[in-house]
N, C-alpha and C positions, 0 to 999 in steps of 0.2 A: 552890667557888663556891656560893653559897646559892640554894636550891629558891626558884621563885617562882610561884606558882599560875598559870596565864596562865586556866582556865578548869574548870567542872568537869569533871574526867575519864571520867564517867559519861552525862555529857549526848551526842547523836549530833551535837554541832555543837562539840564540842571539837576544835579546830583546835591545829596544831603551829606554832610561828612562826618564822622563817627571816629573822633580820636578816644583815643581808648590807652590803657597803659599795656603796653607791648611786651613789660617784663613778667606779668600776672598771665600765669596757665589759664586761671577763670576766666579772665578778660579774654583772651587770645580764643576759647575753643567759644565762649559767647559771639565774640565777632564772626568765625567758621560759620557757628549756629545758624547767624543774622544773612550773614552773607548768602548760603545756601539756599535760602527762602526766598531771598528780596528779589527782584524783577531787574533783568543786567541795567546799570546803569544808574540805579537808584541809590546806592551808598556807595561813597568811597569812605575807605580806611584809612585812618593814619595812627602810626603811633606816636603817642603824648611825645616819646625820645626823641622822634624823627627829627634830622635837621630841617626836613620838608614842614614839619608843621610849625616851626621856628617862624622858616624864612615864608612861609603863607599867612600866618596867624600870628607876628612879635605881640599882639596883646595879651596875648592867652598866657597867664603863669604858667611855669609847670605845676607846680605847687598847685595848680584848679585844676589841671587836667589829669594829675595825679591824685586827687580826692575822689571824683568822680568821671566819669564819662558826660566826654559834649557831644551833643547834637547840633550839628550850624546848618541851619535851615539854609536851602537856595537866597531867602529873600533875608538873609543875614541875621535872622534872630539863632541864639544860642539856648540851648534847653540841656540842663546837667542834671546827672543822676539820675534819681526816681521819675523826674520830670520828661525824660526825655524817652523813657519807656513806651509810654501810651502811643507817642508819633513815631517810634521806631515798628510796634507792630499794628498799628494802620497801616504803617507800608510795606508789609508783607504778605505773600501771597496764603489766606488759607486763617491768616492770624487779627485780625480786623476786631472779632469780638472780644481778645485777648486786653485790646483800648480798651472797648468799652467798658470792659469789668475794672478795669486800671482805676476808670476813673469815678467808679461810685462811689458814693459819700460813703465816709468810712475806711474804705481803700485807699481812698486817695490822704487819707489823714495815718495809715499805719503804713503805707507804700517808703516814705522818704527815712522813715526809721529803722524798716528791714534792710533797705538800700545802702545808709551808711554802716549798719551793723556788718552787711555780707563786704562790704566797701574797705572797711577798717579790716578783716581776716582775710582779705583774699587770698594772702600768702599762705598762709598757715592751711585752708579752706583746698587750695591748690593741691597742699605737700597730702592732704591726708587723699583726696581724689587720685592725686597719682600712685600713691601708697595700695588703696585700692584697686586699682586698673594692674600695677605692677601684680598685684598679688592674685587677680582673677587670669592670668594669661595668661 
């Protein structure tokens, strides 16, 4: 997948960007999640939908960004799915050792298979969470 600058890496307002698919409950209360934790300035969001992550990102399929979630590092490396977990909570306040356990041997080998498994149901994954939430209120 080709590097794509999102910003300068050097600047203190170089943000990591986290497109995500915007139609997915999972995804959308995961970004919340993320978002609440992280230090201002450290993620922006986009949704995979967005015409913004079109006209910022024309390399990105949908079709990739709708399989997994990207992480575009400042210095323009891309990190998807299971991958891009470990560097999402490095960068949160509180969740650091959340990486490290990511990335044990072992973990790091059944991580990218729980990933596309929760990746492929999201939908389904969502209806019954809401079904739940609907029915404990």
């Amino acid at each position: 997948m080709p590097e794509a600058p999102v910003s300068d890496p050097a600047s203190p307002e170089a943000s990591a960007v986290v497109v995500y698919d915007g139609a997915c409950q999972l995804c959308a209360s995961g970004v919340a999640w993320v978002a609440r934790r992280a230090r201002r300035g450290e993620f922006e969001f986009l949704p995979c939908q967005a015409a913004e992550r079109r006209a910022r990102f024309p390399w990105m399929e949908d079709r990739v960004c709708m399989e997994a979630i990207q992480l575009i590092m400042p210095d323009g490396r891309v990190l998807a799915g299971a991958a891009a977990l470990p560097e999402l909570m490095r960068r949160l306040r509180g969740w650091r050792w959340l990486a490290t356990l990511l990335e044990l041997p072992g973990v790091d080998l059944l991580a990218p298979r729980v990933y596309a498994w929760i990746a492929r149901h999201r939908y389904r994954i969502s209806t019954l969470l809401r079904r739940r939430h609907d029915r404990s209120a």
